[in-house]
N, C-alpha and C positions, 0 to 999 in steps of 0.2 A: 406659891407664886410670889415673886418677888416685886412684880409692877400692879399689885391690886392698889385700886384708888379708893380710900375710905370716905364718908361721912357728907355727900352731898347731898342737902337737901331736894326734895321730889314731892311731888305728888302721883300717889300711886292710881289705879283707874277708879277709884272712889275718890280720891283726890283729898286723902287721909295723908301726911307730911309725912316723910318717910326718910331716914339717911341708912344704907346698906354698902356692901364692898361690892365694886364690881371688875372684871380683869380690865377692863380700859375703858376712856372714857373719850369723847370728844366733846368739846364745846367751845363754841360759837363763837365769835367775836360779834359784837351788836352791829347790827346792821340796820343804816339810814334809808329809807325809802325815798323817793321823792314826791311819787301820788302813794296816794292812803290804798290800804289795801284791807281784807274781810275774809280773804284764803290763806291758807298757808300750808305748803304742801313740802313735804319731802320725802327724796327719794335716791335708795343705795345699792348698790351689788353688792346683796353681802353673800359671803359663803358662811353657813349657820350649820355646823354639825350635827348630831344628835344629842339632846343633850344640854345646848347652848340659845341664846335667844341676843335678840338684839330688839331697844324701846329706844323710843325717840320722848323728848321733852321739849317744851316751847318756852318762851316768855315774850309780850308785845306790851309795847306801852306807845306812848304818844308821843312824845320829845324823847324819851330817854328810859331806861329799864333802869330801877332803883335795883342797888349791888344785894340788896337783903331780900328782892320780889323771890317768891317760892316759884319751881319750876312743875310747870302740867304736864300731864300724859298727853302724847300725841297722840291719836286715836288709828292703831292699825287701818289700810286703804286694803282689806283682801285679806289672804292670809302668808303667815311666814314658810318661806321656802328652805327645804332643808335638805340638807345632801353629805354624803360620806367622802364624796370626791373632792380632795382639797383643791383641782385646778376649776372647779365651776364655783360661778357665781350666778344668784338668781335675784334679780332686780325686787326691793322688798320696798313697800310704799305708803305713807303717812301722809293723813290731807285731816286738817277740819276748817270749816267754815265758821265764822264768827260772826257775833249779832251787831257787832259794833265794827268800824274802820281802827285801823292801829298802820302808826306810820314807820314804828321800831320795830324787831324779832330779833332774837336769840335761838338758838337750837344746841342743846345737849344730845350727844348718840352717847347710850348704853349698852358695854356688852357683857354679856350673861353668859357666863358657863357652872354646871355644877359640878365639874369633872377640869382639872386643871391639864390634864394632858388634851381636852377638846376644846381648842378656842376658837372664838367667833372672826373671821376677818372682815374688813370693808373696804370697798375700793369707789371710785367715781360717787362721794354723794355731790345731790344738788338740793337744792332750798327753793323753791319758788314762792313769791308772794304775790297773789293775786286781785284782782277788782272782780267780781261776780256778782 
């Protein structure tokens, strides 16, 4: 593959730092809130073949997300939908709740494949941040 993105730092679900390749990558431009928010939820159609996976990662901070903060696992909301039909997509969904308010976020999407002829697609994500 010629569009693999190397070497972005992660926290993997032990939240052990981690930099790996993966076939594509999205991430976030930092996003200002205006009230504080304690959720943060997202959510994607993705088409996920067999084979392929897709992880979400966050960053919040108060004023502002420092360029070096390490990126978390978002915490699967269910589980991943997978399909061999490339015209479906199945709504795949990431939410955690936090013990503190944060008025910044970031979101990195990860896509996973272990087989370069099966890649992950993604269509309509959103980001919700929420007060709960």
């Amino acid at each position: 593959m010629s569009n693999v993105i190397n070497n972005t730092p992660y926290a993997n679900s032990s939240d052990v730092v981690q930099a790996k390749s993966s076939p594509a990558r999205y991430i976030q431009k930092q996003v200002s809130l205006i009230n504080p928010a304690n959720e943060l939820k997202v959510i994607i159609d993705g088409n996920l073949p067999p084979g392929t996976s897709i992880n979400a990662y966050y960053k919040v901070g108060q004023s502002s997300i420092a360029e070096q903060a390490e990126w978390k696992r978002l915490p699967l909301d269910g589980a991943l939908q997978y399909t061999s039909d490339p015209t479906k997509f199945f709504t795949q969904r990431f939410a955690k709740e936090f013990t503190s308010e944060f008025q910044v976020f970031a979101v990195m999407i990860d896509l996973v494949s272990s087989d370069k002829t099966r890649v992950p697609r993604m269509k309509d994500y959103r980001a919700l941040a929420l007060n709960v």
